[in-house]
C-alpha positions as CSV (number, residue, x, y, z in Angstrom):
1,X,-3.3,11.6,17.3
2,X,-0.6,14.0,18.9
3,X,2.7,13.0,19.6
4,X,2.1,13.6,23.4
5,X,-1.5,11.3,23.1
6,X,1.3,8.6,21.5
7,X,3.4,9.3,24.5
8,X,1.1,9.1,27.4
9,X,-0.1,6.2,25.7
10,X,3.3,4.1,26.0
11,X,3.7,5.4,29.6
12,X,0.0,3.9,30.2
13,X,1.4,0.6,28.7
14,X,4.4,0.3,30.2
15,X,3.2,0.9,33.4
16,X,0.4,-1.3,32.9
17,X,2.9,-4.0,32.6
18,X,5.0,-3.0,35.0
19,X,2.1,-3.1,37.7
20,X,1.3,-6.9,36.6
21,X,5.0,-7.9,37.6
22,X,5.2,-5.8,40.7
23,X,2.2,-8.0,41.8
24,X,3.9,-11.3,40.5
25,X,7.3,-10.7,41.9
26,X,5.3,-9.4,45.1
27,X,3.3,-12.6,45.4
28,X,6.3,-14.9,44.8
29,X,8.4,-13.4,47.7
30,X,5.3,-13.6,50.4
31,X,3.4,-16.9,48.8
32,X,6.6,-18.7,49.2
33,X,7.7,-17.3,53.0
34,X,4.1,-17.1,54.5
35,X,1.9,-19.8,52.3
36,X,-1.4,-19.7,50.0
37,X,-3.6,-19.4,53.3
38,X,-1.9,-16.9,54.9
39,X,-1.3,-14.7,52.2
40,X,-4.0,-11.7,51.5
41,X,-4.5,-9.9,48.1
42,X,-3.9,-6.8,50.2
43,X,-0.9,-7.8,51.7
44,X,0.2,-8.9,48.3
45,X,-0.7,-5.3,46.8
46,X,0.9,-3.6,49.7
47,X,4.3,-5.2,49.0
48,X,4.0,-4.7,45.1
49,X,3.3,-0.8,45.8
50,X,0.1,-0.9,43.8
51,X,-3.8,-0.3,45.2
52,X,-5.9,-3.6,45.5
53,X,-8.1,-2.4,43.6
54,X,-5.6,-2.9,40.9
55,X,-4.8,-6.3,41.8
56,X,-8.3,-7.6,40.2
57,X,-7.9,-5.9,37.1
58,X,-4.8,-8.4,36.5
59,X,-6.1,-11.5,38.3
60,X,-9.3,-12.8,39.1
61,X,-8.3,-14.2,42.1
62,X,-5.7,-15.4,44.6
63,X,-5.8,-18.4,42.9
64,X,-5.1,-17.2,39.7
65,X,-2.2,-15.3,40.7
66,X,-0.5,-18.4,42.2
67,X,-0.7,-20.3,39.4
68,X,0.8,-17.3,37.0
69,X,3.6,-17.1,39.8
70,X,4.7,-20.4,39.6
71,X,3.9,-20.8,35.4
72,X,6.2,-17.7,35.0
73,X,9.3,-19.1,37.0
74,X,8.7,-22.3,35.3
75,X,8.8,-20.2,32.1
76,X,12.0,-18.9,33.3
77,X,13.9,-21.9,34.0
78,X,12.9,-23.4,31.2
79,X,15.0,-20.5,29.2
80,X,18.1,-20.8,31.7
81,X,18.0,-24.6,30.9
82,X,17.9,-24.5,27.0
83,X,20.2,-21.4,27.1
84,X,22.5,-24.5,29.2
85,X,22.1,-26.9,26.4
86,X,22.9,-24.8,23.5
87,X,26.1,-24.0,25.5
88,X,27.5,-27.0,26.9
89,X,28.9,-29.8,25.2
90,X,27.2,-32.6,25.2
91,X,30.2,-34.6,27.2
92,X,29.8,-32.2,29.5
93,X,26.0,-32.0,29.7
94,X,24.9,-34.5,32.9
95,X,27.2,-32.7,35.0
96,X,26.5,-29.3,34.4
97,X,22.1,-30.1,34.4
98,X,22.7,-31.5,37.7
99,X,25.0,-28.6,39.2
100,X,22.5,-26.2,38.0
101,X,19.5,-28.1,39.7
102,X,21.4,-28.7,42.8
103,X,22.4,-24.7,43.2
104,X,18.8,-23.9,42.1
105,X,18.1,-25.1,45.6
106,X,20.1,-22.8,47.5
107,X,19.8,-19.8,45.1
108,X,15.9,-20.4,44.9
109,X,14.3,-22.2,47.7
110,X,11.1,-20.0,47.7
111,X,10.7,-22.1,43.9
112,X,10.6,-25.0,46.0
113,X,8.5,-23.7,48.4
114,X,6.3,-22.7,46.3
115,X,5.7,-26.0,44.4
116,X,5.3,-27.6,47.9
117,X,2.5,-25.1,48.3
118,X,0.7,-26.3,44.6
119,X,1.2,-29.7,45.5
120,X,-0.2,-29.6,48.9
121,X,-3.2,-27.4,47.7
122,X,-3.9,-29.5,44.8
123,X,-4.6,-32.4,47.0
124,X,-6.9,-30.6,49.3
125,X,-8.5,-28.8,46.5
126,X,-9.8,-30.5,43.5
127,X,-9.5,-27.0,41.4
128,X,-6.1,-27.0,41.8
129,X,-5.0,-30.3,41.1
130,X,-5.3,-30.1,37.6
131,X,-2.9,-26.9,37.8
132,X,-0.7,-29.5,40.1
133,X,-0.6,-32.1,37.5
134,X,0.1,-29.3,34.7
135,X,3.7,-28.2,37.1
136,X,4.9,-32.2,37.5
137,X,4.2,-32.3,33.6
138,X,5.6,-28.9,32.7
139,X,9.1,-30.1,35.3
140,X,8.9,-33.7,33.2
141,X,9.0,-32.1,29.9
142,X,11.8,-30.3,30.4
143,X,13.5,-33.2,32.2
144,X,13.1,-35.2,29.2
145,X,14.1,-32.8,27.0
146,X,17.8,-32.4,28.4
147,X,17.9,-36.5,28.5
148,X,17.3,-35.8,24.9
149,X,20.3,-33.5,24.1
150,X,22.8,-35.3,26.7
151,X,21.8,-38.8,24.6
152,X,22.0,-36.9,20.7
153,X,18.8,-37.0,20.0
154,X,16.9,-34.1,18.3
155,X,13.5,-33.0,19.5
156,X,11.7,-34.7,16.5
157,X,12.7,-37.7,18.0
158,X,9.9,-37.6,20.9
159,X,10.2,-38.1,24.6
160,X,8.6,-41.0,25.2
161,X,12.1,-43.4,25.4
162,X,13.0,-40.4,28.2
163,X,9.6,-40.2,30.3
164,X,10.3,-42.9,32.4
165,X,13.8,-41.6,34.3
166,X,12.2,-38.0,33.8
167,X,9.6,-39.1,36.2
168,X,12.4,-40.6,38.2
169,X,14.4,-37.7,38.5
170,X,11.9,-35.5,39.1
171,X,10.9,-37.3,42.4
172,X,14.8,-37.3,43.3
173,X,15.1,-33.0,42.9
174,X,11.8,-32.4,44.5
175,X,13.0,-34.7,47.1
176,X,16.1,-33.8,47.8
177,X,15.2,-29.9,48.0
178,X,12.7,-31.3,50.1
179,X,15.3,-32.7,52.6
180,X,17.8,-29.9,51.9
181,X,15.1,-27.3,53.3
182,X,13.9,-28.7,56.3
183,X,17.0,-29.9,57.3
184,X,19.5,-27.4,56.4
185,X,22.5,-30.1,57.3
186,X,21.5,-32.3,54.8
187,X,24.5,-33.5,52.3
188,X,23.0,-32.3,49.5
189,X,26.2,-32.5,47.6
190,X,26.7,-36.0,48.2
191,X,23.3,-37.1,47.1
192,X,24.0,-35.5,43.5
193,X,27.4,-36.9,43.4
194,X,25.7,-40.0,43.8
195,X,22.8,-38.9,41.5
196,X,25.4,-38.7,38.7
197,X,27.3,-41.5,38.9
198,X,23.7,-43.9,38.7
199,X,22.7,-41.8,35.7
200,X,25.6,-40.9,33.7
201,X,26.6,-44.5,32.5
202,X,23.1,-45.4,31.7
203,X,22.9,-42.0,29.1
204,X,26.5,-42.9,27.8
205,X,25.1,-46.1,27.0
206,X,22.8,-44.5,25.2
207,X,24.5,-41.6,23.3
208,X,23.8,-41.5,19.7
């Protein structure tokens, strides 16, 4: 094979890749302002610059393409989070988790949005609330997992002392960004102030 077959063959796979996150950045953006229902494939391939045709070579359907959306920011976060545990000290660790979530709202709300969406879908539509249930796990997990690091413990330990006040918290974020987006004068700053003084002495008392 010629060097210029090797060539056009990288350009091929780059571009193939490129195309995929066109349509997932694309779909993020318009799934999050407009909605699931409102939201067309074509519309979705317009914005991403790519034909539709090219659209169901990636994804099988509309469907498909929410769920990816919303896996890959989860992936995301999940990175920005451990990268926040390896970095902080532990003293400092409640405080700067809850900073981050809290400013997540106002630097992401279309994350929020779009998690609304899943939620509301998976309760009208029994295919989707298995993907529904896999997001609240997904947000739980990682929950738990910086309860784990603030408390000492390593991630042989398990979760299962932390699943409990992940659960909790969970419902207090979603909540919370929730409030914050539909009314836009909500104290949000308060309510995680508050947040971290009911949580804080209860992981100190638990440090190892």
């Amino acid at each position: 094979m010629t060097k210029q077959n090797l060539a056009s063959q990288e350009k091929t796979r780059k571009k193939s890749g490129d195309n995929r996150s066109l349509l997932i950045t694309a779909a993020y953006k318009l799934l999050a302002q407009q909605g699931y229902e409102a939201t067309t494939v074509k519309e979705i391939a317009r914005v991403a610059d790519v034909s539709p045709g090219l659209f169901h070579y990636y994804f099988d359907s509309k469907e498909q393409l929410l769920l990816e959306v919303i896996r890959e920011a989860s992936d995301q976060y999940k990175r920005t989070m451990a990268q926040l545990r390896d970095e902080v000290p532990r003293q400092n660790l409640t405080e700067a988790a809850l900073a981050r979530t809290k400013e997540r709202v106002a630097r992401e709300p279309e994350w929020f949005r779009l998690c609304y969406e899943l939620y509301a879908l998976g309760m009208r539509n029994p295919g989707l609330l298995p993907a529904a249930g896999e997001l609240l796990e997904r947000k739980r997990n990682g929950i738990a997992k910086m309860l784990q690091a603030i408390a000492g413990e390593s991630s042989e330990d398990g979760q299962s002392s932390w699943d409990a006040l992940a659960a909790l918290l969970l419902a207090c974020f979603d909540g919370l960004a929730l409030q914050k987006l539909t009314q836009p004068d909500f104290d949000l700053d308060a309510a995680f102030q508050l947040l971290y003084e009911l949580v804080e002495p209860r992981l100190k008392s638990n440090e190892g």
